[in-house]
N, CA and C atoms of all chains as a GROMACS GRO file, in nm:
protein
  573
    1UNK      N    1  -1.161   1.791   4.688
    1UNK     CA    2  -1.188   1.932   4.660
    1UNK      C    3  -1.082   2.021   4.725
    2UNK      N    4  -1.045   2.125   4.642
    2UNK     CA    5  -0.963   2.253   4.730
    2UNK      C    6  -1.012   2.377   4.721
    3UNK      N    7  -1.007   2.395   4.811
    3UNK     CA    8  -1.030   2.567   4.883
    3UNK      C    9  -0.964   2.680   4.848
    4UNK      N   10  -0.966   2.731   4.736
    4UNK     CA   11  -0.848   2.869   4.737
    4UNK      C   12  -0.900   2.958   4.831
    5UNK      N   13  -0.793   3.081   4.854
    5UNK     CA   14  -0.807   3.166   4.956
    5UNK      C   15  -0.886   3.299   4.885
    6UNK      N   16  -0.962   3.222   4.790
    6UNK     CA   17  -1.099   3.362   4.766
    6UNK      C   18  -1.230   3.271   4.803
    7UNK      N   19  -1.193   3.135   4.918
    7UNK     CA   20  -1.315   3.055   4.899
    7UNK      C   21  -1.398   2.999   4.803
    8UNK      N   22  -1.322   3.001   4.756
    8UNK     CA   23  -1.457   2.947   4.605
    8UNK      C   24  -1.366   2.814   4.602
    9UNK      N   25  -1.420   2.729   4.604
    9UNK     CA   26  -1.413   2.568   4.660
    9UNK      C   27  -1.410   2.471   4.472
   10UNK      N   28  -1.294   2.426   4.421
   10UNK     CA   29  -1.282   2.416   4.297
   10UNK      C   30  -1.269   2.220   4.319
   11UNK      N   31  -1.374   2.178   4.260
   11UNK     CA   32  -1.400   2.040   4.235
   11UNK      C   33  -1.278   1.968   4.179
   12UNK      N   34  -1.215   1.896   4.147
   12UNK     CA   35  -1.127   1.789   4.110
   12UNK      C   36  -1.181   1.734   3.975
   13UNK      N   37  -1.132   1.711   3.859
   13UNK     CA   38  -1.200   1.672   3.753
   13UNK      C   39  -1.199   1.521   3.749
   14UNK      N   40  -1.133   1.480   3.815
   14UNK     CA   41  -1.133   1.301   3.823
   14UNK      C   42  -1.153   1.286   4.005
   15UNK      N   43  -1.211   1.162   4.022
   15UNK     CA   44  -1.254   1.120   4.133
   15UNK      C   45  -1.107   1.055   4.208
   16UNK      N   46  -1.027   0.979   4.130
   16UNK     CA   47  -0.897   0.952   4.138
   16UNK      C   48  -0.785   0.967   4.063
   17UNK      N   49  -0.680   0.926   4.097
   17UNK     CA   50  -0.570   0.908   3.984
   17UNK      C   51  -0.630   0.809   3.904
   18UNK      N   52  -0.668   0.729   3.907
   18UNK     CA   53  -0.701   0.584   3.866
   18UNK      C   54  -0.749   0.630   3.741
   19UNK      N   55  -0.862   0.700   3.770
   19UNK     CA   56  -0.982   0.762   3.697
   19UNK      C   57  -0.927   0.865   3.603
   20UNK      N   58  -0.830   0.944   3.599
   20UNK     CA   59  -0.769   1.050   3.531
   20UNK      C   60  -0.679   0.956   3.411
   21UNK      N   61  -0.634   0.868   3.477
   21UNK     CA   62  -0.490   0.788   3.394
   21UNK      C   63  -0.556   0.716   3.298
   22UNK      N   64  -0.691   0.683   3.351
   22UNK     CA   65  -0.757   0.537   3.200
   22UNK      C   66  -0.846   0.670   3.125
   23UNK      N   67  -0.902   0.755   3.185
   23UNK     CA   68  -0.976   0.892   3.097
   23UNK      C   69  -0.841   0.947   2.959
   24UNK      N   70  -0.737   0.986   3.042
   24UNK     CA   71  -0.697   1.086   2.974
   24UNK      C   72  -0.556   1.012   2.893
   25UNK      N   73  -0.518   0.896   2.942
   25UNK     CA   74  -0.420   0.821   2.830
   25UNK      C   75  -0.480   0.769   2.773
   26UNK      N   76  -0.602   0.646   2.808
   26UNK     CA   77  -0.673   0.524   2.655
   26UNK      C   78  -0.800   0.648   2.622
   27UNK      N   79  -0.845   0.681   2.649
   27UNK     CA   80  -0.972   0.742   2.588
   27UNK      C   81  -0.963   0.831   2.532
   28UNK      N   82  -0.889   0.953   2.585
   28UNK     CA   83  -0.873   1.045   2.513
   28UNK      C   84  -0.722   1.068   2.447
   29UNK      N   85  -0.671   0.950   2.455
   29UNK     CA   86  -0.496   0.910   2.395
   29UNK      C   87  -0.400   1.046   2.437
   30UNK      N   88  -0.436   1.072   2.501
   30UNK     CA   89  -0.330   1.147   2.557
   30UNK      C   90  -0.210   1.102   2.605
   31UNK      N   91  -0.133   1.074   2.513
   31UNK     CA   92   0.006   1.046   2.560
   31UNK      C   93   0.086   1.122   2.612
   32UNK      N   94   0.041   1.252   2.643
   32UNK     CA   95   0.164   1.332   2.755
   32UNK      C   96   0.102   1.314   2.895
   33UNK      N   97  -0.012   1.227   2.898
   33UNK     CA   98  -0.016   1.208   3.062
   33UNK      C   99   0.067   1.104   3.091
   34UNK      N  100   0.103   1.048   3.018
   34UNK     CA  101   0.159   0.938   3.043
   34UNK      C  102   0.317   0.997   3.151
   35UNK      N  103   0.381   1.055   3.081
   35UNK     CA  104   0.502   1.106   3.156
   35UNK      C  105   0.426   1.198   3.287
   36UNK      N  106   0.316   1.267   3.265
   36UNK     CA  107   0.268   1.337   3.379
   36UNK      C  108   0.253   1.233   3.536
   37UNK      N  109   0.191   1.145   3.488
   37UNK     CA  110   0.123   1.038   3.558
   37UNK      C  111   0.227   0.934   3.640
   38UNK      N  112   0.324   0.879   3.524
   38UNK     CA  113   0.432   0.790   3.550
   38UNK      C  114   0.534   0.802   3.581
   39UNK      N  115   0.593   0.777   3.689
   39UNK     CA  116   0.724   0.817   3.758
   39UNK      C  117   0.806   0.739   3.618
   40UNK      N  118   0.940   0.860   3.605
   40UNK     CA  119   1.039   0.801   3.556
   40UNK      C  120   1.119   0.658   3.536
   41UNK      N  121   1.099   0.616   3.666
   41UNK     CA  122   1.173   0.500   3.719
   41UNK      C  123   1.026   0.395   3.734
   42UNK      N  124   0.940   0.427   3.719
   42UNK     CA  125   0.812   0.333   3.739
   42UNK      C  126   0.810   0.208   3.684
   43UNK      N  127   0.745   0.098   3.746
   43UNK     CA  128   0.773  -0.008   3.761
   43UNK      C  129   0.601  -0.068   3.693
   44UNK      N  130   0.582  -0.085   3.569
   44UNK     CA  131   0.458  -0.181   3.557
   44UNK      C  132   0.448  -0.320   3.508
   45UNK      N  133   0.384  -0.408   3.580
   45UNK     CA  134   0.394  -0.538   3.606
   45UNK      C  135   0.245  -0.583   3.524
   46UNK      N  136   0.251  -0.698   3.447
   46UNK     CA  137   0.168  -0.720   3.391
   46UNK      C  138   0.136  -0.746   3.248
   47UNK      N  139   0.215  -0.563   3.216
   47UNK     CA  140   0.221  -0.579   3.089
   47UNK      C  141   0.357  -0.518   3.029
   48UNK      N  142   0.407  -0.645   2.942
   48UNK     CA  143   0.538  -0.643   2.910
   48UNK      C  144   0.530  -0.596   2.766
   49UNK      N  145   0.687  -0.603   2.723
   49UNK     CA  146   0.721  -0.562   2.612
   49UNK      C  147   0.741  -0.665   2.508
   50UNK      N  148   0.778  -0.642   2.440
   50UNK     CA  149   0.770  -0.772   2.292
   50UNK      C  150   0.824  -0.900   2.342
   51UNK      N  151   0.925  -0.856   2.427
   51UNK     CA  152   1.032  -0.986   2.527
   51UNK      C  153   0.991  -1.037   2.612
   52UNK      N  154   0.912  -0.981   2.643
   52UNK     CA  155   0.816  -1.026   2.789
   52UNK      C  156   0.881  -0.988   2.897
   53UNK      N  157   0.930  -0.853   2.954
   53UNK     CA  158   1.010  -0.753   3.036
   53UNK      C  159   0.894  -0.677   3.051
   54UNK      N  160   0.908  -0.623   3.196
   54UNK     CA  161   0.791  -0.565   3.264
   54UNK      C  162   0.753  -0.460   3.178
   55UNK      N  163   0.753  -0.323   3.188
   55UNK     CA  164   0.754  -0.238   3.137
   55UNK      C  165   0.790  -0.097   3.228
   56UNK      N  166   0.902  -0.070   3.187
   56UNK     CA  167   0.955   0.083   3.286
   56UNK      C  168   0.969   0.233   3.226
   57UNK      N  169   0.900   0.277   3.304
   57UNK     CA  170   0.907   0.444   3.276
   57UNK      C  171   0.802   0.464   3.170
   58UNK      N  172   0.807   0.615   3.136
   58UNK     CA  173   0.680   0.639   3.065
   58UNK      C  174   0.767   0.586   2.869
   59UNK      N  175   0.832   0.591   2.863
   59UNK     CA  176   0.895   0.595   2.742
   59UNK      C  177   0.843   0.451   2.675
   60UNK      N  178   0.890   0.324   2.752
   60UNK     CA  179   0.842   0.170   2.760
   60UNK      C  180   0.712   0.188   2.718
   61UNK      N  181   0.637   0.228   2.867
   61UNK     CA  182   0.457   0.233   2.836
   61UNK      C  183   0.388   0.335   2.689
   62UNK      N  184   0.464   0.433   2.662
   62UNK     CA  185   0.416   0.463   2.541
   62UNK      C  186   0.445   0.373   2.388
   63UNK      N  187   0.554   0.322   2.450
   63UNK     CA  188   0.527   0.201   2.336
   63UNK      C  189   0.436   0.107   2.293
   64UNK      N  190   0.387   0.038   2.436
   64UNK     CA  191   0.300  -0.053   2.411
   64UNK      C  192   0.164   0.057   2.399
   65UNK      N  193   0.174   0.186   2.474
   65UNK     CA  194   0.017   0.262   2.415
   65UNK      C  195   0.005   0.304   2.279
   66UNK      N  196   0.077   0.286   2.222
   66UNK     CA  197   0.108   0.325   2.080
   66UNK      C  198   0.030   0.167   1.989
   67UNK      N  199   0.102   0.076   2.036
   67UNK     CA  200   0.108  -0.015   1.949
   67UNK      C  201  -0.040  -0.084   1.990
   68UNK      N  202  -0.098  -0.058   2.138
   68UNK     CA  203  -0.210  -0.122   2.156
   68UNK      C  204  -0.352  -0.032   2.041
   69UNK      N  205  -0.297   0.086   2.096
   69UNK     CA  206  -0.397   0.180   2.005
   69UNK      C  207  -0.396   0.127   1.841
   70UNK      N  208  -0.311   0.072   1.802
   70UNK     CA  209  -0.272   0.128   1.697
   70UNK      C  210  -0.408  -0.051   1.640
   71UNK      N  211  -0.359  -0.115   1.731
   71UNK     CA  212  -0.480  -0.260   1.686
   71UNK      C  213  -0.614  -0.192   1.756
   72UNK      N  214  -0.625  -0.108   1.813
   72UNK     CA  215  -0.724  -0.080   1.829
   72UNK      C  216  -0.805   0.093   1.881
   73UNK      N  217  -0.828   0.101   1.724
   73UNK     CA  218  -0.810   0.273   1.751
   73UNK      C  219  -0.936   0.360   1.822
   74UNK      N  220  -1.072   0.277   1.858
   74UNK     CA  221  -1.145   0.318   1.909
   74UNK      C  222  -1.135   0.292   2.050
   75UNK      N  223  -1.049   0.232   2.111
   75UNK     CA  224  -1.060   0.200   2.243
   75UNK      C  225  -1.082   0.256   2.327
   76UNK      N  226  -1.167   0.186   2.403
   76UNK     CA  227  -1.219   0.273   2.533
   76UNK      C  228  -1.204   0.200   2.650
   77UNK      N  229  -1.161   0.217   2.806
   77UNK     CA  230  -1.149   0.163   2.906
   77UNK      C  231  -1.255   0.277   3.015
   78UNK      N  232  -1.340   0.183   3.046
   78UNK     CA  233  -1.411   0.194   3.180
   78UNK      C  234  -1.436   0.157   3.292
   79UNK      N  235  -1.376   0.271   3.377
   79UNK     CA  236  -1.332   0.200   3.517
   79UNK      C  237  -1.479   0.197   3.631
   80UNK      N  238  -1.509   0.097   3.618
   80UNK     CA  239  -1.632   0.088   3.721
   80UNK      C  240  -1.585   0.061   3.836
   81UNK      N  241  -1.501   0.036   3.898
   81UNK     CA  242  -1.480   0.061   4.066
   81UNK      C  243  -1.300   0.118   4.110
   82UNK      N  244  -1.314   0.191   4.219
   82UNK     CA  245  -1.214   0.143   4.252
   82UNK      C  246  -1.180   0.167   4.418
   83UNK      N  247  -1.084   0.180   4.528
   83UNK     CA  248  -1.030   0.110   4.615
   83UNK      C  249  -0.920   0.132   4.672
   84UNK      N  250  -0.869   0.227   4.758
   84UNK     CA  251  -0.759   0.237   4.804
   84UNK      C  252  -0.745   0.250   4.968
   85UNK      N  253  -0.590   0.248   4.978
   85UNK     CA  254  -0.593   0.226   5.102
   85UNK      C  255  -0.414   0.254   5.135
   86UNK      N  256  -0.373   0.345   5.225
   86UNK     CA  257  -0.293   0.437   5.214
   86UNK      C  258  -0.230   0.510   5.068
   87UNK      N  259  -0.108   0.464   5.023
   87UNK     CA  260  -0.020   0.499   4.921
   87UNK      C  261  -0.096   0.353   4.796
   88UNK      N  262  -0.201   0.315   4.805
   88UNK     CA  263  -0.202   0.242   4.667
   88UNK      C  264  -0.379   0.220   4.658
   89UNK      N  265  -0.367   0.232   4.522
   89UNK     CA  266  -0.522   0.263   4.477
   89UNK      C  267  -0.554   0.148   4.367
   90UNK      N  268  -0.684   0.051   4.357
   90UNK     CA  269  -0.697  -0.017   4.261
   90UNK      C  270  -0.805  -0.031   4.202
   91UNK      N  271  -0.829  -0.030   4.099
   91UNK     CA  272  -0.938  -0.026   3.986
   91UNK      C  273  -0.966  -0.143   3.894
   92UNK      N  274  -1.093  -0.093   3.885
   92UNK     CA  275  -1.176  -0.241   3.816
   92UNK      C  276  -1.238  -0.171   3.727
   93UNK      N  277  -1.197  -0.288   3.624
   93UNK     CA  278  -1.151  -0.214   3.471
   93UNK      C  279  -1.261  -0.267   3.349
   94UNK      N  280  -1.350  -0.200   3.298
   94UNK     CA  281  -1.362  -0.312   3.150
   94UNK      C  282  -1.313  -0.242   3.032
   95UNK      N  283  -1.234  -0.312   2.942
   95UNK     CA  284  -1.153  -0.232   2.832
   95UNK      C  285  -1.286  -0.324   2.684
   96UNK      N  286  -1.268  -0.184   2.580
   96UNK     CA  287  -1.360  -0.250   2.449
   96UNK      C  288  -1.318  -0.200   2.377
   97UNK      N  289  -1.321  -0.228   2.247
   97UNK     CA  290  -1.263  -0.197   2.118
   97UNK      C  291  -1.305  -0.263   2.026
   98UNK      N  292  -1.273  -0.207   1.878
   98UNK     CA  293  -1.260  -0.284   1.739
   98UNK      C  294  -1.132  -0.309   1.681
   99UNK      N  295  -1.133  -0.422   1.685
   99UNK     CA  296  -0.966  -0.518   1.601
   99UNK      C  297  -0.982  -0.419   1.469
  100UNK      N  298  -0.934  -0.332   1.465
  100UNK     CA  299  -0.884  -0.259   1.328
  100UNK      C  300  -0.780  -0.210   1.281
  101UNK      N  301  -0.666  -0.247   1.339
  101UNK     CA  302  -0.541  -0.288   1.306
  101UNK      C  303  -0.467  -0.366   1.342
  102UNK      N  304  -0.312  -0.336   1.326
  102UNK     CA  305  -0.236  -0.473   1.309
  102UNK      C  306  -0.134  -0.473   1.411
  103UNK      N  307  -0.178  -0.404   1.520
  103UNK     CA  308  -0.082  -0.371   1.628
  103UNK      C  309  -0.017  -0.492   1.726
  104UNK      N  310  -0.107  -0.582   1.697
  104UNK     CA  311  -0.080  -0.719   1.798
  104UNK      C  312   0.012  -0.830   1.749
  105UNK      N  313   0.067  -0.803   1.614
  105UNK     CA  314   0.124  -0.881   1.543
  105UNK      C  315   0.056  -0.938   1.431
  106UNK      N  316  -0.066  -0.954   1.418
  106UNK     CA  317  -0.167  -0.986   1.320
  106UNK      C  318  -0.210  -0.930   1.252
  107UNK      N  319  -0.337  -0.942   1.096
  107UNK     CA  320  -0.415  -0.818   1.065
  107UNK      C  321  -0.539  -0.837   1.143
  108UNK      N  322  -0.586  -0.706   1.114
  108UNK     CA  323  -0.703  -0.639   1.205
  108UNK      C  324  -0.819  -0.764   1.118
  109UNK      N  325  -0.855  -0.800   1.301
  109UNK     CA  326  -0.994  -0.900   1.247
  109UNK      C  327  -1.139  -0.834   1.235
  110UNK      N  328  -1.154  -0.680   1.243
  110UNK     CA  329  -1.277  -0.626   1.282
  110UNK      C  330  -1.363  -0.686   1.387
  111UNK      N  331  -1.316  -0.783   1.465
  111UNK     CA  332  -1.408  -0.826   1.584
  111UNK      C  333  -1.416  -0.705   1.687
  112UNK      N  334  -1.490  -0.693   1.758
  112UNK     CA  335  -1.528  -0.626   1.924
  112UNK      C  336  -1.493  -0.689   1.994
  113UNK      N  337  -1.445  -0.639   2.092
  113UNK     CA  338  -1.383  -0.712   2.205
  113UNK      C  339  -1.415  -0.674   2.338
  114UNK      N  340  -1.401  -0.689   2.449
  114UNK     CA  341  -1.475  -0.633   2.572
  114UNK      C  342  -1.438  -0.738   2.651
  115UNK      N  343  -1.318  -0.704   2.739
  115UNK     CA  344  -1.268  -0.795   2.859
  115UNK      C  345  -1.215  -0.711   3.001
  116UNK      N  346  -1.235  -0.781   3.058
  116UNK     CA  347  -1.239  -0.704   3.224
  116UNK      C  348  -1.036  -0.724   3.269
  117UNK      N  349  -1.071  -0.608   3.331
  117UNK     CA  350  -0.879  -0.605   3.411
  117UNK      C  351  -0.911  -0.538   3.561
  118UNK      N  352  -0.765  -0.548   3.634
  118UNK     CA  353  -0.768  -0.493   3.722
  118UNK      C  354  -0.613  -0.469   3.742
  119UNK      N  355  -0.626  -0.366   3.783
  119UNK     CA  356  -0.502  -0.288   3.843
  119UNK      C  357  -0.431  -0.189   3.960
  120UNK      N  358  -0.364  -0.226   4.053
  120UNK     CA  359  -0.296  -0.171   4.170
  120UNK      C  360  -0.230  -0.066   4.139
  121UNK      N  361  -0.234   0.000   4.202
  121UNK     CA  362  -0.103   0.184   4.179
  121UNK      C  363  -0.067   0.194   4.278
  122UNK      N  364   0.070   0.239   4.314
  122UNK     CA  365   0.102   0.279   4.378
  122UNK      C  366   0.167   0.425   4.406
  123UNK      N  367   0.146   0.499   4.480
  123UNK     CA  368   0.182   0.620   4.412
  123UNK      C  369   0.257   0.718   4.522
  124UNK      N  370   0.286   0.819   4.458
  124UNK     CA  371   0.438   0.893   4.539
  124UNK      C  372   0.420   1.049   4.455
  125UNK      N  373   0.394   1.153   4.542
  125UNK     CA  374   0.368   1.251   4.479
  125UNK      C  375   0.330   1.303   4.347
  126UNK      N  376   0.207   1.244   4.373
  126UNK     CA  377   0.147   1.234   4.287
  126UNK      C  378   0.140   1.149   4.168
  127UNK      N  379   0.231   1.067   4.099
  127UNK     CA  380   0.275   1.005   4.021
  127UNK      C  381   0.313   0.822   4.070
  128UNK      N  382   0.229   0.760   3.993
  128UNK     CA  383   0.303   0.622   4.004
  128UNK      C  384   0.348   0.569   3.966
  129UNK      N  385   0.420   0.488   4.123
  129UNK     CA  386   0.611   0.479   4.069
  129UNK      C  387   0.578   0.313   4.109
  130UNK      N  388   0.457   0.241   4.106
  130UNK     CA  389   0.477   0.054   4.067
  130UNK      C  390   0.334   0.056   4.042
  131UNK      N  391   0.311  -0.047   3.932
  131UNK     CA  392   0.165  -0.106   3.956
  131UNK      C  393   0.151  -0.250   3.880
  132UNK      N  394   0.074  -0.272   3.940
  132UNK     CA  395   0.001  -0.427   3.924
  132UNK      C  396  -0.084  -0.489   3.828
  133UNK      N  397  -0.055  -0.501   3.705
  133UNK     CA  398  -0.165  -0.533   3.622
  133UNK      C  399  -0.233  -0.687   3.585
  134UNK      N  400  -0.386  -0.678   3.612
  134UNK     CA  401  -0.369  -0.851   3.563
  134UNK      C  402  -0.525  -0.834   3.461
  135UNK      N  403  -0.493  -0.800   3.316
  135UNK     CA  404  -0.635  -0.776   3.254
  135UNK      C  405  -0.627  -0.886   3.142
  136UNK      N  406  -0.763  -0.930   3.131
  136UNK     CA  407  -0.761  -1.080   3.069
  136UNK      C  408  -0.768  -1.116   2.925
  137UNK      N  409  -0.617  -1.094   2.877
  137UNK     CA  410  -0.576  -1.084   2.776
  137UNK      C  411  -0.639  -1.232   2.679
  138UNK      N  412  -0.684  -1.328   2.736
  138UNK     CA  413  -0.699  -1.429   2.687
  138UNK      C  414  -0.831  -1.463   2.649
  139UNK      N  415  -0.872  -1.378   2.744
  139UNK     CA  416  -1.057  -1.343   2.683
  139UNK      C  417  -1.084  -1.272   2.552
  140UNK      N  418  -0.921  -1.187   2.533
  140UNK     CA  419  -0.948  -1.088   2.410
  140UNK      C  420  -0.894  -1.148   2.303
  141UNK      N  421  -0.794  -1.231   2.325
  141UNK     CA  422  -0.753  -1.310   2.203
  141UNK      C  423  -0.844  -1.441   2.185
  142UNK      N  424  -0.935  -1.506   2.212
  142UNK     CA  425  -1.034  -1.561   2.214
  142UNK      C  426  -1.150  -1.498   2.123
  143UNK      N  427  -1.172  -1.357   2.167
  143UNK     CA  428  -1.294  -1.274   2.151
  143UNK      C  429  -1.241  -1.253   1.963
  144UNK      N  430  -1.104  -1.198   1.963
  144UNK     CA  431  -1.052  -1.225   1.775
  144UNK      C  432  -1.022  -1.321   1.734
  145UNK      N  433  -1.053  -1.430   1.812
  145UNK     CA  434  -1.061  -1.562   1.725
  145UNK      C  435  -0.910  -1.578   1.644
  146UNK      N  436  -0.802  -1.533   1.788
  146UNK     CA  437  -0.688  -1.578   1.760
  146UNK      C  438  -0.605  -1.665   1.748
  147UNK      N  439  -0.678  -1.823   1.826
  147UNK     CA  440  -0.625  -1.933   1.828
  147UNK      C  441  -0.700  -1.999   1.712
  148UNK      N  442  -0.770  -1.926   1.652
  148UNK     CA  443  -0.848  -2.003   1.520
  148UNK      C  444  -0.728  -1.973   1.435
  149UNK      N  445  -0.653  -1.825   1.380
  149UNK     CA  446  -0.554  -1.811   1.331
  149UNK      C  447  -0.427  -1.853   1.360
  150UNK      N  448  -0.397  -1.905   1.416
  150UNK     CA  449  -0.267  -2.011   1.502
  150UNK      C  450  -0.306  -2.125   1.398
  151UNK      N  451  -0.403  -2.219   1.402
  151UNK     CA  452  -0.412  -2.327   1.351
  151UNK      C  453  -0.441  -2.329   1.205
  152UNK      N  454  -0.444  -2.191   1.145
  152UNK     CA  455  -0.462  -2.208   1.012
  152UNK      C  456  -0.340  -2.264   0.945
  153UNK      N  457   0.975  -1.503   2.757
  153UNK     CA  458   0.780  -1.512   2.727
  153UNK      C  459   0.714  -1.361   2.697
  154UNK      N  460   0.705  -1.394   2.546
  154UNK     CA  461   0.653  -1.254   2.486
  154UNK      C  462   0.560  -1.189   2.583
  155UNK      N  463   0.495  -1.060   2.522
  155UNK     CA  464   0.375  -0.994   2.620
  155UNK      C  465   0.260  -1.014   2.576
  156UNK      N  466   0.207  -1.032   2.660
  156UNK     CA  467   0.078  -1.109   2.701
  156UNK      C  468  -0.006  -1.039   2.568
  157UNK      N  469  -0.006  -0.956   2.553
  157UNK     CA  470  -0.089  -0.850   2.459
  157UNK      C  471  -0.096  -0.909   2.312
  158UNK      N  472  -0.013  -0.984   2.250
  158UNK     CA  473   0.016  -0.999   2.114
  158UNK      C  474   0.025  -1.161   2.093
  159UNK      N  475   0.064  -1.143   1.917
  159UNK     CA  476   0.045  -1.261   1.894
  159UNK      C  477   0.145  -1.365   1.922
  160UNK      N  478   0.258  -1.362   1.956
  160UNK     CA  479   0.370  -1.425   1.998
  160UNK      C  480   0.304  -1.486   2.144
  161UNK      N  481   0.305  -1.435   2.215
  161UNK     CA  482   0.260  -1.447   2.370
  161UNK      C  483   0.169  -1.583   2.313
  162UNK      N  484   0.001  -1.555   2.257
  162UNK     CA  485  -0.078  -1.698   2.273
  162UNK      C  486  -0.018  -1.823   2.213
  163UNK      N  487   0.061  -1.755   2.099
  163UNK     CA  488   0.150  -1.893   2.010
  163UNK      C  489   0.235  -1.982   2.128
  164UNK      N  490   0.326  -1.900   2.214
  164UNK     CA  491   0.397  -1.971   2.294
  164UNK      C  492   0.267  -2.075   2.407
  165UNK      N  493   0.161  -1.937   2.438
  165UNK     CA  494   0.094  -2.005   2.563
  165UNK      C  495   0.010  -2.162   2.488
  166UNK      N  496  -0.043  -2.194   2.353
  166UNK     CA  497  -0.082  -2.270   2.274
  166UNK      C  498   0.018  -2.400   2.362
  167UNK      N  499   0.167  -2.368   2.290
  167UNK     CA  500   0.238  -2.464   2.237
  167UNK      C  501   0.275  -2.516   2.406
  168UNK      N  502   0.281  -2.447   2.496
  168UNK     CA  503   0.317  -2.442   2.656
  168UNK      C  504   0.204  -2.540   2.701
  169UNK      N  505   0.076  -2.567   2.630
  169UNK     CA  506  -0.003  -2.656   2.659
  169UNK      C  507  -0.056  -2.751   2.636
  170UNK      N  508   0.062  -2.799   2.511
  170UNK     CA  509   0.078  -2.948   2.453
  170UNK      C  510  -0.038  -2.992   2.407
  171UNK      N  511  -0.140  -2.859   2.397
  171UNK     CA  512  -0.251  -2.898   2.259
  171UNK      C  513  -0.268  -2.857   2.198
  172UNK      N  514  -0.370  -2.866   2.044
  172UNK     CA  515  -0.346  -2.764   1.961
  172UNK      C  516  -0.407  -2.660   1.971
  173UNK      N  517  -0.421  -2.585   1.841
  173UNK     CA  518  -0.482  -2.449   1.929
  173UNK      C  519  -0.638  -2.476   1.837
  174UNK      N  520  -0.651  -2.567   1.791
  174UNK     CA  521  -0.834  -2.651   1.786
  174UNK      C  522  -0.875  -2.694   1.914
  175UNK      N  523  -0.808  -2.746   1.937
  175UNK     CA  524  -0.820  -2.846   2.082
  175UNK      C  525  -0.903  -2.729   2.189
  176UNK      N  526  -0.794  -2.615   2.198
  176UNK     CA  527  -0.805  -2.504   2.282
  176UNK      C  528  -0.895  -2.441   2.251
  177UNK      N  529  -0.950  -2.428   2.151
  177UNK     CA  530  -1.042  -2.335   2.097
  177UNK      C  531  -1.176  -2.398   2.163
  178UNK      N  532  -1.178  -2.528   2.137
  178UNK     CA  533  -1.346  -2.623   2.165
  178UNK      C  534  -1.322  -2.606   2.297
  179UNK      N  535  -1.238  -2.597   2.374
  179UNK     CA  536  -1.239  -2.627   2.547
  179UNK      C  537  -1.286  -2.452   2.582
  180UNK      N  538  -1.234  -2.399   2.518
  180UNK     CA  539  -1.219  -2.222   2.605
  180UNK      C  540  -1.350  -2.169   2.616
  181UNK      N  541  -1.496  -2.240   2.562
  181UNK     CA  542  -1.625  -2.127   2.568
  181UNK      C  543  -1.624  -2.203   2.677
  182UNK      N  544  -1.617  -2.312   2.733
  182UNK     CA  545  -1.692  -2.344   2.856
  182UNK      C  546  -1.629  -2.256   2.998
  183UNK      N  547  -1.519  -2.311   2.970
  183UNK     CA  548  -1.398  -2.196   3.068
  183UNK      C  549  -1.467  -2.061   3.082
  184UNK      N  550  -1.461  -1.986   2.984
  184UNK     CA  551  -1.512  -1.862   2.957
  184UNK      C  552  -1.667  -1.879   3.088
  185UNK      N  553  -1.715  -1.966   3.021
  185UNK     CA  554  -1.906  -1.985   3.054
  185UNK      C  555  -1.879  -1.986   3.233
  186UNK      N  556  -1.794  -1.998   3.275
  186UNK     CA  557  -1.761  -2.008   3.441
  186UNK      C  558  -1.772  -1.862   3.530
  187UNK      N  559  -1.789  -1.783   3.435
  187UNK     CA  560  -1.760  -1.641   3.486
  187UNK      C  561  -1.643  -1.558   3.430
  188UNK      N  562  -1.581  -1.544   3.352
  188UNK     CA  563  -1.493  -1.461   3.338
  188UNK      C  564  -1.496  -1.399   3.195
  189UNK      N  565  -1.651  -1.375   3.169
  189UNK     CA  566  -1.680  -1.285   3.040
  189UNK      C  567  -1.637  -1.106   3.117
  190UNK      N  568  -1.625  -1.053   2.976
  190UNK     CA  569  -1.608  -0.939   2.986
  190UNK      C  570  -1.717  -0.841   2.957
  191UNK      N  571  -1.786  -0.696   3.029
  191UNK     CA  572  -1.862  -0.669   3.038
  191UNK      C  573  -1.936  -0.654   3.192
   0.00000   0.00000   0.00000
């Protein structure tokens, strides 16, 4: 909370960064938080690019937010916990959606999906500049019955 | 090694495990059944 100097004491609309970054980029697709949020030079680990290269700066990450949305346009991420402790904050994640497009390389299987992640931030005026991702991508390609399409 | 996110990524992780991806399919609910559903 902050205090302006007419006293009137103005609440914070997110509890964390954590909480602002999965609200206002996957849920409400706001892709200009993305540059708000993400240091220039930012460093995210976890989730790579088509090459399998980390992913840097906000320019990178709007790619893959583009292309994740795009297989899945209802998506929603809900952060049920999170955890910090000086300069780095981490959250516990469940992400859900409907396979309704073709963003993953495939066509849209209309399955639901619903798999748990977690992720480290680290952050630097305000903005974070590394984080840690490990969300269980293999539960979700499972959940679309993607290794059934491999073997066709 | 593609990103984890897509379909390239499980094709490689399939073939990285010298079974097929039937094989993988019958083994993965139990895996799953250990704890690591989502939700």
């Amino acid at each position: 909370m902050k205090a302006l100097k007419t006293g009137v004491v103005m609440k914070k609309k997110y509890p964390t960064l954590m909480h602002e970054w999965f609200e206002e980029v996957w849920n409400r697709r706001n892709a200009g938080t993305i540059e708000r949020l993400l240091a220039a030079d930012a460093i995210v680990h976890g989730i790579t690019d088509e090459s399998g290269k980390e992913l840097r700066g906000p320019k990178a990450f709007k790619r893959f937010h583009s292309r994740f949305l795009n297989a899945f346009p209802n998506l929603s991420v809900e952060v049920e916990d999170t955890v910090s402790d000086g300069d780095q904050i981490a959250a516990r994640c469940v992400v859900r959606g409907k396979h309704d497009g073709d963003g993953l390389g495939f066509k849209a299987t209309e399955k639901e999906i619903a798999f748990t992640g977690m992720c480290i931030a680290r952050v630097k005026n305000g903005k974070i500049i590394e984080a840690w991702n490990n969300f269980d991508f293999l539960t979700m390609h499972t959940q679309l019955g993607s290794l059934k399409l491999l073997s066709q | 090694m593609p990103a984890p996110w897509n379909h390239e990524w499980l094709e490689a992780t399939v073939k990285s495990t010298g079974q097929t991806a039937d094989a993988l399919e019958a083994l993965l609910p139990a895996f799953f059944d250990r704890g690591s559903k989502g939700g």
